[in-house]
N, C-alpha and C positions, 0 to 999 in steps of 0.2 A: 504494500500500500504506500504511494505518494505520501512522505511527510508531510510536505507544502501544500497539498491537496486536502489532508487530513486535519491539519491545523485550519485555515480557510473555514471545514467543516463546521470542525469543533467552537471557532470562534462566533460563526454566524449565530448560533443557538445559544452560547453558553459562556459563562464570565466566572471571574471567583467568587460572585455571591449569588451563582446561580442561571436559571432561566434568563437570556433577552428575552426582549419583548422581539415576535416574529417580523419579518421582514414584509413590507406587502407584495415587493414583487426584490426578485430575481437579477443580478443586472451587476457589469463592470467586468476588470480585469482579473480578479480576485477568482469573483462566480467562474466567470469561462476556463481559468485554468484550473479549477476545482472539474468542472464539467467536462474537459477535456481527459481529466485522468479515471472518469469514471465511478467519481464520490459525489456530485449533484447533478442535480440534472434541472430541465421545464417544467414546469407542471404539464401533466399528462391528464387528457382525458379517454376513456376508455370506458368498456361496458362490463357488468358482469360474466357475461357471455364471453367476451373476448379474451377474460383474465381464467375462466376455465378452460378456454383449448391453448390458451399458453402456457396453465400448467400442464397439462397434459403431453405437453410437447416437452417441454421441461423434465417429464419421468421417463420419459426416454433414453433420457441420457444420462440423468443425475442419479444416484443410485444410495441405497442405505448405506452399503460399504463405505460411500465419500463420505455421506457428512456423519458417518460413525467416526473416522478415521480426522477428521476434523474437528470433531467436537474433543477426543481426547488428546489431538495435537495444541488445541487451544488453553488446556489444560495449565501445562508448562511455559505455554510461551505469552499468555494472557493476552494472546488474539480473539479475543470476544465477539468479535463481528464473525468470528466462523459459526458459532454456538447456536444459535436460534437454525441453522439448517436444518437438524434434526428435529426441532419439532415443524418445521416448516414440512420438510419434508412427510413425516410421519399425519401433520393434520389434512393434506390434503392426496397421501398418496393411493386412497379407495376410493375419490372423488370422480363421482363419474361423468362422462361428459354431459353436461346438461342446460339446459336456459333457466332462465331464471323464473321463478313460480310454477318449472315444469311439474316439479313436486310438491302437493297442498303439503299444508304444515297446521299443527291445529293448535299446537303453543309454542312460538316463535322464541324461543328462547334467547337466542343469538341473530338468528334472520328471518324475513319472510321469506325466504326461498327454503321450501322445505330440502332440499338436495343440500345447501350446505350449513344450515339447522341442523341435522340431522350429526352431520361430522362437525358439530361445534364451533363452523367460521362463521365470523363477523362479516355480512356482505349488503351492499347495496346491489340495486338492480342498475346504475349508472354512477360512475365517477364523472366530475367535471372539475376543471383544473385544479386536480389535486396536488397538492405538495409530496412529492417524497424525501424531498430534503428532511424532513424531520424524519422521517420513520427511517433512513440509514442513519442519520444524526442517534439518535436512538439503539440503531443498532450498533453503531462502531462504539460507543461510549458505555454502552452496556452489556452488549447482547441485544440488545429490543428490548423491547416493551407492549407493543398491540401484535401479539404473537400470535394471535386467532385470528387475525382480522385476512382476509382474501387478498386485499391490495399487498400487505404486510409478507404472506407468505408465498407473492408472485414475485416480489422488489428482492426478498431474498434468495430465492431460489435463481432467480436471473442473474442477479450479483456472482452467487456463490458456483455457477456454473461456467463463470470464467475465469476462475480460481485455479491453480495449476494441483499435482496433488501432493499430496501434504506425509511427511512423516510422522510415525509413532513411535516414542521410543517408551526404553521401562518404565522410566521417570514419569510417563503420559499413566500409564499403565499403574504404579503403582497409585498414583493419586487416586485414578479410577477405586480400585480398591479400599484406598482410605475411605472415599466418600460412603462405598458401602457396607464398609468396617461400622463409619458412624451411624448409618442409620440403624442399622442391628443393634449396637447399642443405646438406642433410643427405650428408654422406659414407650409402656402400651400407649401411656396417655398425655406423650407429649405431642405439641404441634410444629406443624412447619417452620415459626418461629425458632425453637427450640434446634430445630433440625439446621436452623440456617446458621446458628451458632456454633454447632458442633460442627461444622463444615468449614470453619475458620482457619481451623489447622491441617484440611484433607489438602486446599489448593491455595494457591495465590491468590486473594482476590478481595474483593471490597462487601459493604454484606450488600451493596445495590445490586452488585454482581451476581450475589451468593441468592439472591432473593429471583432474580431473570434465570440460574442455573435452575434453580427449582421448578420453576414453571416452565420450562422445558421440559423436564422429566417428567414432569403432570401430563402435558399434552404429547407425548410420547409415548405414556402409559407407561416410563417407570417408575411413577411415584403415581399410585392411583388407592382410591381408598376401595377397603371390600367390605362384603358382605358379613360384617362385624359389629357387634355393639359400640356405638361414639362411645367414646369418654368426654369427648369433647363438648360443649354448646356453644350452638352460634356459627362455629368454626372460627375463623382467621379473617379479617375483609382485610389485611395487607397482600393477599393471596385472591387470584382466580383459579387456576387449574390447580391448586394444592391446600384448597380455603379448608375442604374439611378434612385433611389430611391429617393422621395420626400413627402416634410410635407403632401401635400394634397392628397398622397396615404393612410396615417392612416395603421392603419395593420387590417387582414384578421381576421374579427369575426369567421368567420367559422373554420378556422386553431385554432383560440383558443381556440372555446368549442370543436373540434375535440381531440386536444392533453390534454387541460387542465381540461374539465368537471367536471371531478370528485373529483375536486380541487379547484372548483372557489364555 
């Protein structure tokens, strides 16, 4: 990733005391060599419609082995913009091709198009000139943030598919481990809070970080809650895909020799 591109980035959105106030438009010498290296870009308008056969074009070629091998490359090297592929990947990769409201929906939970309700994504049935400068903004500083959202896991999947590939080493690997060392040791009835603390010492990382790792692994399905008595109430509202998430869910063996096999 372009320093000079990356900083650009980082500066448009963000100061030492936080949030700027957003930009209304786009524009200069600064923008264009950011946009030139492939960290911002126009506002883009676009349909629903059109962002389901781009992903779909998308799983052709990107594949769980990448952003497995990515997600634990990032590990070590606290390239956090690789991170959210795996749940990009994972939220839309049984999506099938469809139009928007092809599928009634009768509690909209997330959308009115019941096809991607259904798999959990945030979608309208039209974007018009949308920013994605914030939602890479977002992603390189954190990992993301609106990780269910359809614009969200089209912006990453496109980014991350012209990403060259990425080494694993033990060091990636043993983290890995750490982090599932720590949930195991999670008492039944702690929460994702809880979890994100104990994760302090598994990798490098900040708890903003540690808080975007989790909700990956939610929408991934390997941090999912089961068919178990809460201990909890309420749950977490610091958390979307890990709100009701607790010690004596443990995480998904399956999810992890699915994504990580070839690596454990």
């Amino acid at each position: 990733m372009d320093k000079k591109a990356k900083k650009i980035l980082m500066n448009t959105f963000w100061s030492s005391s936080g949030w700027k106030d957003r930009p209304n438009a786009f524009a200069g010498e600064d923008f264009d060599y950011a946009k030139s290296q492939g960290l911002m870009f126009d506002p883009i308008t676009i349909t629903h419609d059109q962002l389901v056969e781009r992903l779909h074009e998308l799983h052709q070629t990107v594949t769980k082995e990448q952003v497995a091998a990515a997600f634990l490359h990032s590990l070590s090297t606290k390239k956090v913009y690789l991170r959210s592929a795996l749940s990009s990947w994972a939220l839309t990769s049984r999506l099938p091709l469809h139009t928007y409201g092809q599928r009634s929906v009768v509690r909209p939970n997330y959308s009115s198009c019941g096809d991607c309700n259904f798999h959990g994504l945030m979608s309208d049935r039209d974007y018009v000139n949308e920013d994605l400068n914030v939602l890479n903004f977002e992603r390189v500083k954190w990992g993301g943030v609106r990780l269910n959202y359809l614009l969200y896991c089209w912006l990453d999947l496109e980014l991350f598919s012209k990403e060259e590939e990425f080494e694993v080493t033990g060091e990636d690997v043993g983290m890995l481990n750490q982090m599932t060392a720590a949930i195991q040791d999670c008492t039944e009835h702690e929460s994702a809070r809880q979890l994100e603390k104990r994760w302090k010492d598994a990798f490098p990382s900040s708890k903003q970080e540690r808080d975007v790792t989790m909700e990956i692994w939610g929408y991934a399905g390997l941090l999912v809650e089961r068919d178990t008595p809460r201990k909890l109430r309420g749950g977490s509202h610091d958390f979307n895909s890990v709100a009701g998430w607790q010690g004596s869910d443990g995480y998904s063996r399956e999810a992890l020799e699915f994504y990580f096999s070839a690596f454990l």
